[in-house]
TORKOL-4160 file (C-alpha; in steps of 0.2 Angstrom, whole numbers, padded with zeros to 4 digits, m for minus):
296
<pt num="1" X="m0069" Y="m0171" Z="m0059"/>
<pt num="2" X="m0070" Y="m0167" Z="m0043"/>
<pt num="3" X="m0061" Y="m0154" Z="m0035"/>
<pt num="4" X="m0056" Y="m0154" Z="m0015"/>
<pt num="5" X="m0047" Y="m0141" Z="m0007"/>
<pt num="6" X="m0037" Y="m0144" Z="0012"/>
<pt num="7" X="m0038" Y="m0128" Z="0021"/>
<pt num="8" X="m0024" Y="m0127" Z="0035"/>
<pt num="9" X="m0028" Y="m0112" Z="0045"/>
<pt num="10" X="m0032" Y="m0105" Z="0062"/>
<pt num="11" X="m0052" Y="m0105" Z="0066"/>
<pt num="12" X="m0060" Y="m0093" Z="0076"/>
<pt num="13" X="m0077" Y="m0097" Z="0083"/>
<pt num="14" X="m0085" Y="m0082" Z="0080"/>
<pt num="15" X="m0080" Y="m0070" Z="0062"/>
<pt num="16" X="m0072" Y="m0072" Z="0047"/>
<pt num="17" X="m0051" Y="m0076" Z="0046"/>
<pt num="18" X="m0045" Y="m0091" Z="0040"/>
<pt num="19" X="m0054" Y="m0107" Z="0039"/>
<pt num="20" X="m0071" Y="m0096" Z="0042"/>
<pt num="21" X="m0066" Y="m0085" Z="0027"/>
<pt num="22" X="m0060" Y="m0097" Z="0017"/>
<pt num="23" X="m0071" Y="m0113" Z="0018"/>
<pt num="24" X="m0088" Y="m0108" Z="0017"/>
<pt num="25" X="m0084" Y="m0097" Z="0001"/>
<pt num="26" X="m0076" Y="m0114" Z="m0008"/>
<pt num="27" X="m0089" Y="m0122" Z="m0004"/>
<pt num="28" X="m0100" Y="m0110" Z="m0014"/>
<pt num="29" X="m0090" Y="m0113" Z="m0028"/>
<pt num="30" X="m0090" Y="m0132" Z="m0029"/>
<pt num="31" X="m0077" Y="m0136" Z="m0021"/>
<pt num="32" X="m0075" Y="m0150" Z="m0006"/>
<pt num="33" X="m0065" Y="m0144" Z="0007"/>
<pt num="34" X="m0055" Y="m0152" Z="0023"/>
<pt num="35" X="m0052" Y="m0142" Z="0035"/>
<pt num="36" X="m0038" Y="m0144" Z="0048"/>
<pt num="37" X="m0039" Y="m0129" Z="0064"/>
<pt num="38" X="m0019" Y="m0125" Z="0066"/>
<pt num="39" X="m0027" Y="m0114" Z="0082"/>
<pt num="40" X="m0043" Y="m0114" Z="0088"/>
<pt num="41" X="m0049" Y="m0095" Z="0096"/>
<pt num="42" X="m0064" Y="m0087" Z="0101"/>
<pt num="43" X="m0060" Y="m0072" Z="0090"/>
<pt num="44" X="m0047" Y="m0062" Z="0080"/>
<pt num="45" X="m0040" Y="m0052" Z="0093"/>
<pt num="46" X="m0041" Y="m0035" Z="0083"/>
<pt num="47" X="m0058" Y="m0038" Z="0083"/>
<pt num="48" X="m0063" Y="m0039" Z="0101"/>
<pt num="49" X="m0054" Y="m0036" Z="0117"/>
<pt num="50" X="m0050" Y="m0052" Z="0122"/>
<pt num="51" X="m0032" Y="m0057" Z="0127"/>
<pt num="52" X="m0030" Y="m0072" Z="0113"/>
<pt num="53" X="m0013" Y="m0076" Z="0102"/>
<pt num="54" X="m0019" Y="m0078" Z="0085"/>
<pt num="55" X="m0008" Y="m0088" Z="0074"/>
<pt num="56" X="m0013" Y="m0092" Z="0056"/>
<pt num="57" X="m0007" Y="m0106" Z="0043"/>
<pt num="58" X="m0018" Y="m0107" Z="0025"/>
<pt num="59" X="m0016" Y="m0122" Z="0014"/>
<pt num="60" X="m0026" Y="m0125" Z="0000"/>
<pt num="61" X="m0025" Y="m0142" Z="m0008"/>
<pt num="62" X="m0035" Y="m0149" Z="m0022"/>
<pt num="63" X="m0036" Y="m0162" Z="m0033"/>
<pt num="64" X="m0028" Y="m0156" Z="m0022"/>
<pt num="65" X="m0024" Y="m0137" Z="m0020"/>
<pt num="66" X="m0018" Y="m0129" Z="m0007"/>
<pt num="67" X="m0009" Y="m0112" Z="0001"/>
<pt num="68" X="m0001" Y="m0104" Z="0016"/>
<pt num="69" X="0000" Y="m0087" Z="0025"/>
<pt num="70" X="m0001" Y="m0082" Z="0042"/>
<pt num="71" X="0015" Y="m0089" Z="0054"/>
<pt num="72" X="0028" Y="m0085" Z="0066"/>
<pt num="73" X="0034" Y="m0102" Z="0066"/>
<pt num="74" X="0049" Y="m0108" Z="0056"/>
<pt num="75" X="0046" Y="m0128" Z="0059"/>
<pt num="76" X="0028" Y="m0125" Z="0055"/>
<pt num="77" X="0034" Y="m0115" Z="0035"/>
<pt num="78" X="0046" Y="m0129" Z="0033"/>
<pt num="79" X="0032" Y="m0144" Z="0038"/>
<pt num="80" X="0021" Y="m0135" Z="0025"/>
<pt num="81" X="0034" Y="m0136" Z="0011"/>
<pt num="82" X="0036" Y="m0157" Z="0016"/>
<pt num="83" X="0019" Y="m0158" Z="0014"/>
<pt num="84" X="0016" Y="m0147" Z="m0002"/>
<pt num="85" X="0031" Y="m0161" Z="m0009"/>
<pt num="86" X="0023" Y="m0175" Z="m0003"/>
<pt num="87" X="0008" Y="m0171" Z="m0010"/>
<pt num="88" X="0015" Y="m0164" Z="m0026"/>
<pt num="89" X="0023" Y="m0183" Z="m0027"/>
<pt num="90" X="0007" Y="m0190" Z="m0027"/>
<pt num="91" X="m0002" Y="m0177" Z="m0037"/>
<pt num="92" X="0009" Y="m0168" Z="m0050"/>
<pt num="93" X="m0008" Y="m0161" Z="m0055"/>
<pt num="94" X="m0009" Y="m0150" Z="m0036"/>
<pt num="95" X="m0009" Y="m0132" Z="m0036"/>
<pt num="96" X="m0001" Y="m0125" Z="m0021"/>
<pt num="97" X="m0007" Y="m0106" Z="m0016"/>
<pt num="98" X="0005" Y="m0096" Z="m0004"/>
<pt num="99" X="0002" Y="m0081" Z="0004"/>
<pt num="100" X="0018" Y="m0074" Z="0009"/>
<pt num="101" X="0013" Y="m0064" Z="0025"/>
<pt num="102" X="0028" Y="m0055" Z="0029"/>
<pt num="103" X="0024" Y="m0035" Z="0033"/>
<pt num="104" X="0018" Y="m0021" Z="0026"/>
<pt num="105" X="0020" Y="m0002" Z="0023"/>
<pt num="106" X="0040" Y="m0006" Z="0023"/>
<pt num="107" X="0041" Y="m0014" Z="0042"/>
<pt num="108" X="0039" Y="m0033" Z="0048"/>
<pt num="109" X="0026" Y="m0040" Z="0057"/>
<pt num="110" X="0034" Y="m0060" Z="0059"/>
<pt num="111" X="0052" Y="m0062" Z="0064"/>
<pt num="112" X="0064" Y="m0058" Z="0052"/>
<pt num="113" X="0068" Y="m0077" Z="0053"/>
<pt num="114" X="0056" Y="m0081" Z="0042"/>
<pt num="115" X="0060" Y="m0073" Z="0027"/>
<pt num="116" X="0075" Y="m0085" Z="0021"/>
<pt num="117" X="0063" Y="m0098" Z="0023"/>
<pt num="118" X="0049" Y="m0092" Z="0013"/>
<pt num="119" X="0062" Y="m0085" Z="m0002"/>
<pt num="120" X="0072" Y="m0102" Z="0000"/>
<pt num="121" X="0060" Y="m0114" Z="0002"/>
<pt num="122" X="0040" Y="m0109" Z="0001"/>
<pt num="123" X="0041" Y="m0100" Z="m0014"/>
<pt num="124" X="0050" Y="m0110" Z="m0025"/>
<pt num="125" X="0037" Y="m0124" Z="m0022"/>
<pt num="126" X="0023" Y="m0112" Z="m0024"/>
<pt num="127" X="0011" Y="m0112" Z="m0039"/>
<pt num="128" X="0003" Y="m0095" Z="m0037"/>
<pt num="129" X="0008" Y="m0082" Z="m0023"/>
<pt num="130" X="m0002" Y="m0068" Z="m0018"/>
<pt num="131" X="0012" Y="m0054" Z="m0008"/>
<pt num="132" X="0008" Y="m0035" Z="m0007"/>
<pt num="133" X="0021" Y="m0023" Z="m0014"/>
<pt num="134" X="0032" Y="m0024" Z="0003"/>
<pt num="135" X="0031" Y="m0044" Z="0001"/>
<pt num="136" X="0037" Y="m0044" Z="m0016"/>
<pt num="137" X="0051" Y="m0034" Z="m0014"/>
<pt num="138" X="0059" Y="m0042" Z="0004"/>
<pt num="139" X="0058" Y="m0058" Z="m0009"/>
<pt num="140" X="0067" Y="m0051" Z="m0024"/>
<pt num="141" X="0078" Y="m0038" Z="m0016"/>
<pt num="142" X="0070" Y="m0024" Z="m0029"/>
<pt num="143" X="0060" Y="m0010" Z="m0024"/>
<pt num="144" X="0046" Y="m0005" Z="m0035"/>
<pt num="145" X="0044" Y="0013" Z="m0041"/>
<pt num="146" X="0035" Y="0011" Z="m0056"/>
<pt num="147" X="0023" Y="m0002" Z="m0068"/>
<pt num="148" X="0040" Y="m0007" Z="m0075"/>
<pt num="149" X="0048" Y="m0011" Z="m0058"/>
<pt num="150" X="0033" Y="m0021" Z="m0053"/>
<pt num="151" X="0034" Y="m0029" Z="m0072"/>
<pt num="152" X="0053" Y="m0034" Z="m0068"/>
<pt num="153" X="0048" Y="m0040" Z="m0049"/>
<pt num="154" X="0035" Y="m0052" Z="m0055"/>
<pt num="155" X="0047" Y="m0059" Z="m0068"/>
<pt num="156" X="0060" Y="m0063" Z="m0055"/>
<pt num="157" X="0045" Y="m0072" Z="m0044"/>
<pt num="158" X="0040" Y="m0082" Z="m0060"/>
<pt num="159" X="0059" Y="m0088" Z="m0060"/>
<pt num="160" X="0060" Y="m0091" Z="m0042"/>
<pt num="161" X="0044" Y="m0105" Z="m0046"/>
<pt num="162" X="0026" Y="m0098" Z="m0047"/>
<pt num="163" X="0019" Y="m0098" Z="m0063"/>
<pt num="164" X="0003" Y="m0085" Z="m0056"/>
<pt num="165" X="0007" Y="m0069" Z="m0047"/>
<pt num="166" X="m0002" Y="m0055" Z="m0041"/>
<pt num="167" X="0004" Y="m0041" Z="m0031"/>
<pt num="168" X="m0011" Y="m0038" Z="m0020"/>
<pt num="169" X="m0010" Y="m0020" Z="m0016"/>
<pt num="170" X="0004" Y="m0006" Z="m0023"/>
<pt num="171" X="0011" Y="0010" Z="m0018"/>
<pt num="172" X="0009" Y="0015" Z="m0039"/>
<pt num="173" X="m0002" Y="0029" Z="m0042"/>
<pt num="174" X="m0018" Y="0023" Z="m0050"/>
<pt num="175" X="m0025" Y="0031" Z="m0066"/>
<pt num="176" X="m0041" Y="0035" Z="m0057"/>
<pt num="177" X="m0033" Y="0046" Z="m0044"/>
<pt num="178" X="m0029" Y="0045" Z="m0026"/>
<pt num="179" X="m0043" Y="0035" Z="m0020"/>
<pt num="180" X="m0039" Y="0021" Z="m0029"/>
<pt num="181" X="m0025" Y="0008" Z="m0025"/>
<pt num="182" X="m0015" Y="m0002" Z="m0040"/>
<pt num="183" X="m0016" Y="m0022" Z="m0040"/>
<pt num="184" X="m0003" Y="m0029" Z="m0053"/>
<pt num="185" X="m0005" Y="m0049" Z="m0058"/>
<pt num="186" X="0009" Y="m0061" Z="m0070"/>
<pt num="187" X="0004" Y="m0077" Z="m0076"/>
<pt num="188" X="0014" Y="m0091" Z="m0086"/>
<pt num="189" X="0007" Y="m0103" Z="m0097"/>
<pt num="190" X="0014" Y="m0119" Z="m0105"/>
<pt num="191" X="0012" Y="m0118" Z="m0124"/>
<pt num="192" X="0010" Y="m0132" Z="m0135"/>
<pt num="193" X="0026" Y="m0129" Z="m0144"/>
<pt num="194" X="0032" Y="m0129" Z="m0125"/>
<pt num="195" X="0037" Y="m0112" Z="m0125"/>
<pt num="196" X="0029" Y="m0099" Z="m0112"/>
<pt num="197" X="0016" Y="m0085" Z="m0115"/>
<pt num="198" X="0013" Y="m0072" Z="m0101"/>
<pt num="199" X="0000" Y="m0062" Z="m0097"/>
<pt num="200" X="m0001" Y="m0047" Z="m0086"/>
<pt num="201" X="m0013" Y="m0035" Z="m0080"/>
<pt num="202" X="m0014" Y="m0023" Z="m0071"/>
<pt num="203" X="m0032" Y="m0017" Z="m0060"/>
<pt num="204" X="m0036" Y="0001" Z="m0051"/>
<pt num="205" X="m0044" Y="m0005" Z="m0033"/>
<pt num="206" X="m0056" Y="0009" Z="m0026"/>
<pt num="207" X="m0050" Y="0011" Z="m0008"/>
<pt num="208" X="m0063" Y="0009" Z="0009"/>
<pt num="209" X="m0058" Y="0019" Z="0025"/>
<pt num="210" X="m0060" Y="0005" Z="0037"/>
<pt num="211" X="m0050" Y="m0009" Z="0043"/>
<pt num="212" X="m0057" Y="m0028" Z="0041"/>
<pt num="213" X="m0050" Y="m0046" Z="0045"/>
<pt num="214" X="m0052" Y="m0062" Z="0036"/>
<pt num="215" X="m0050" Y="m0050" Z="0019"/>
<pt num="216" X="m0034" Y="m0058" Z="0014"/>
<pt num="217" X="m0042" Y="m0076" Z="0015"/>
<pt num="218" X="m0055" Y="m0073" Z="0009"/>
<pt num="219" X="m0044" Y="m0065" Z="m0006"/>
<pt num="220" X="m0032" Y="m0081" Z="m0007"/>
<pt num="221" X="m0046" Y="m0092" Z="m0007"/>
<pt num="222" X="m0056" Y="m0084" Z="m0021"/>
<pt num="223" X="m0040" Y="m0082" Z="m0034"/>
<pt num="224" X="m0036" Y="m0102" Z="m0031"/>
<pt num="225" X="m0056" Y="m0106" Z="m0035"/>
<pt num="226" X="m0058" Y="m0092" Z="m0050"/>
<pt num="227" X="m0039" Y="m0099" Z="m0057"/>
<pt num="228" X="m0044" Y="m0114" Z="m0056"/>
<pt num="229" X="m0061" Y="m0110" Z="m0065"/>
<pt num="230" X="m0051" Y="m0101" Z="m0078"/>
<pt num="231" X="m0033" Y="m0109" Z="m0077"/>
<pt num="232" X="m0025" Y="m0098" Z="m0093"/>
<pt num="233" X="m0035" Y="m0081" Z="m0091"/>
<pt num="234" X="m0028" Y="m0071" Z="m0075"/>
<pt num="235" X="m0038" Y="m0057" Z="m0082"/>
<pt num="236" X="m0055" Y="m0065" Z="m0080"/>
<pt num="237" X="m0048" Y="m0073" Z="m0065"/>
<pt num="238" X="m0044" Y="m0056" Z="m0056"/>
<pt num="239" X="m0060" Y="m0049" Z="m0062"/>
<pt num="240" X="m0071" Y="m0064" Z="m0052"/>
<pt num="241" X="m0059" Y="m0062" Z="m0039"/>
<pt num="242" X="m0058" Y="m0044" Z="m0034"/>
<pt num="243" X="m0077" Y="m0043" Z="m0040"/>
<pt num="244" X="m0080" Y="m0053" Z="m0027"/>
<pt num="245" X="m0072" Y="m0045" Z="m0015"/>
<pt num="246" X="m0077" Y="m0029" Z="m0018"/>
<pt num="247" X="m0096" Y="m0036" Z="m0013"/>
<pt num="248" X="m0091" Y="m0042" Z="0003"/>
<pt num="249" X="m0082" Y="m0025" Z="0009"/>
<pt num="250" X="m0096" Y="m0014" Z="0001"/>
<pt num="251" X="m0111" Y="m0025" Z="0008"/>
<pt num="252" X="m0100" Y="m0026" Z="0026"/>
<pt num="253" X="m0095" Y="m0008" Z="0026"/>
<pt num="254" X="m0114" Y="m0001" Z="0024"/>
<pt num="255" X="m0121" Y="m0015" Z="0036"/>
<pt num="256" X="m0108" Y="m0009" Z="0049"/>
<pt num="257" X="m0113" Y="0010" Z="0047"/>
<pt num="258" X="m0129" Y="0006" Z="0049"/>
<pt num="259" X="m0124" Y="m0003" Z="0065"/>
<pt num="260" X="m0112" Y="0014" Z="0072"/>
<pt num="261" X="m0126" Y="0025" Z="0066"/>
<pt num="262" X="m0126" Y="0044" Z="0058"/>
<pt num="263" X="m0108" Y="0052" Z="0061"/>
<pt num="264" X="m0100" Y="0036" Z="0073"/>
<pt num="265" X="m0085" Y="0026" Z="0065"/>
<pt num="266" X="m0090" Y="0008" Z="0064"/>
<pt num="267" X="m0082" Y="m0001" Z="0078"/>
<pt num="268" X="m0071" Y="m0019" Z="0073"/>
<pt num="269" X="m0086" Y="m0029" Z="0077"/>
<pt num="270" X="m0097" Y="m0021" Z="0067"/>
<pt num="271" X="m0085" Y="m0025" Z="0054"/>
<pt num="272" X="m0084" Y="m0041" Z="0054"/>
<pt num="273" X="m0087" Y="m0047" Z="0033"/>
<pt num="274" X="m0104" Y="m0052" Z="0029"/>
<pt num="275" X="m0101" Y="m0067" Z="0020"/>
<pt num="276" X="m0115" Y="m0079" Z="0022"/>
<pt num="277" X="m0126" Y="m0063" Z="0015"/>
<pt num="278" X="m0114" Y="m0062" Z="0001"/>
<pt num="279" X="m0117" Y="m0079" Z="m0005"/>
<pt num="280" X="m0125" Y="m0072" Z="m0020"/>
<pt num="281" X="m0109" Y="m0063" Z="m0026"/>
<pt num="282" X="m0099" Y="m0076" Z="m0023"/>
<pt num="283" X="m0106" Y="m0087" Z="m0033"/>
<pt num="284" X="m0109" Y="m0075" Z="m0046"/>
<pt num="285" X="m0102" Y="m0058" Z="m0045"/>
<pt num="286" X="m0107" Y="m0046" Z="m0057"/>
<pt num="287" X="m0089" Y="m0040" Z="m0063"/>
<pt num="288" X="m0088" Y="m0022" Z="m0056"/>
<pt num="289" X="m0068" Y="m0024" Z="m0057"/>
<pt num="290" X="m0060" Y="m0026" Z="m0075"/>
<pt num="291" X="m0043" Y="m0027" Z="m0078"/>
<pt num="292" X="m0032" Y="m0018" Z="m0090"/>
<pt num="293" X="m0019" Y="m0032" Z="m0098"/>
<pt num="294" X="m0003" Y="m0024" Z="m0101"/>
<pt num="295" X="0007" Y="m0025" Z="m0118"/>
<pt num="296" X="0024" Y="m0025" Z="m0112"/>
């Protein structure tokens, strides 16, 4: 069957956010996407110097599928969540994938506004949800200090709707040492009997000393497709998924160095993912990221 994704998001005409870091990625994978521009820019503004706003709205929709992230907007969170009901109406088969950008690193970064309406109202309508550790906890009200923590954050995610979530990056100490970062993932599934099984798992990320746009899209995008692929195996999913993006940042990373030259930080230019090169791992990423599943 054939499987079509809508992608609302901003577009910049030159890099990778958004619509340019999600679409051509999809596409890759088999999947028809529609694309509508929320904002059209030249660029990301953290990229180049050029006086832009930069506003960002993700939806996914599949047979249809679809997600959000970026806003600063109320209106613009709550006409997503008609939409995603309409749609949902129409399709009980669509899979709605939200990114809840809310901050980071304990501090906001989209009016304080916004919150209420993504734990009220986006999230309960959301399939899967991909926060960082910040995220997680504004929307459950629990910090996380430990795997446990993050085990009883995820729970109380589940129960506020989505069956899939996966806590994008953690403040956890990985296993591996200091220059790794901990990814944590939940995922419900219906049972014959109509009971629920869940798996969890848990993955150590190597961390890149460099700062790149577009990643988080690109991220969103891959999980919907690799889920979808594999609809009751989070651990294979998260594998494809960070696999993936661990290709793009290694192939952009030593591209841009080359760019800066011996002993010169790349600049954010130089940075900008290398996606149409990556096709290859996109497609068909040799798994280089496997997760541990947690028996809990």
């Amino acid at each position: 069957m054939e499987c079509r994704v809508l992608s609302i998001q901003s577009h910049v005409v030159r890099g990778y956010v958004g619509n340019k870091s999600a679409s051509f990625p999809l596409q890759v994978l088999g999947f028809e996407v529609d694309s509508i521009n929320s904002v059209q820019f030249s660029n990301h503004t953290g990229t180049y110097n050029v006086e832009q706003g930069y506003v960002e709205e993700f939806a996914l929709t599949q047979n249809p599928l679809r997600p959000s992230g970026y806003t600063r907007d109320t209106s613009f969170l709550e006409m997503v969540v008609d939409i995603v009901q309409e749609l949902k109406r129409a399709n009980p088969n669509l899979v709605y994938v939200c990114d809840p950008v809310l901050g980071d690193h304990g501090s906001m970064y989209v009016p304080e506004n916004l919150h209420p309406v993504y734990k009220n109202k986006v999230v309960p309508v959301a399939d899967i949800i991909t926060p960082n550790q910040f995220e997680a906890e504004l929307l459950t009200g629990k910090n996380i200090s430990t795997e446990k923590d993050a085990v009883e954050v995820m729970d109380l995610l589940h129960k506020m709707g989505p069956d899939t979530v996966v806590i994008t990056s953690s403040d956890l100490p990985s296993r591996l040492g200091d220059r790794f970062l901990v990814s944590l993932g939940s995922q419900r599934t219906l049972m014959p009997d109509g009971t629920k099984s869940t798996q969890r798992v848990r993955m150590e990320i190597p961390k890149v000393d460099a700062v790149f746009v577009g990643t988080g899209d690109l991220f969103a995008a891959m999980l919907l497709a690799w889920t979808h692929h594999y609809p009751n195996d989070l651990k294979t999913a998260c594998e494809k998924t960070f696999s993936v993006m661990h290709h793009v940042i290694k192939r952009t990373i030593s591209y841009a160095h080359d760019l800066a030259g011996p002993g010169r930080k790349p600049s954010p230019p130089q940075l900008e993912l290398r996606m149409v090169q990556s096709k290859a791992d996109i497609e068909d990423p040799a798994i280089v990221m496997e997760a541990t599943v947690l028996n809990l």
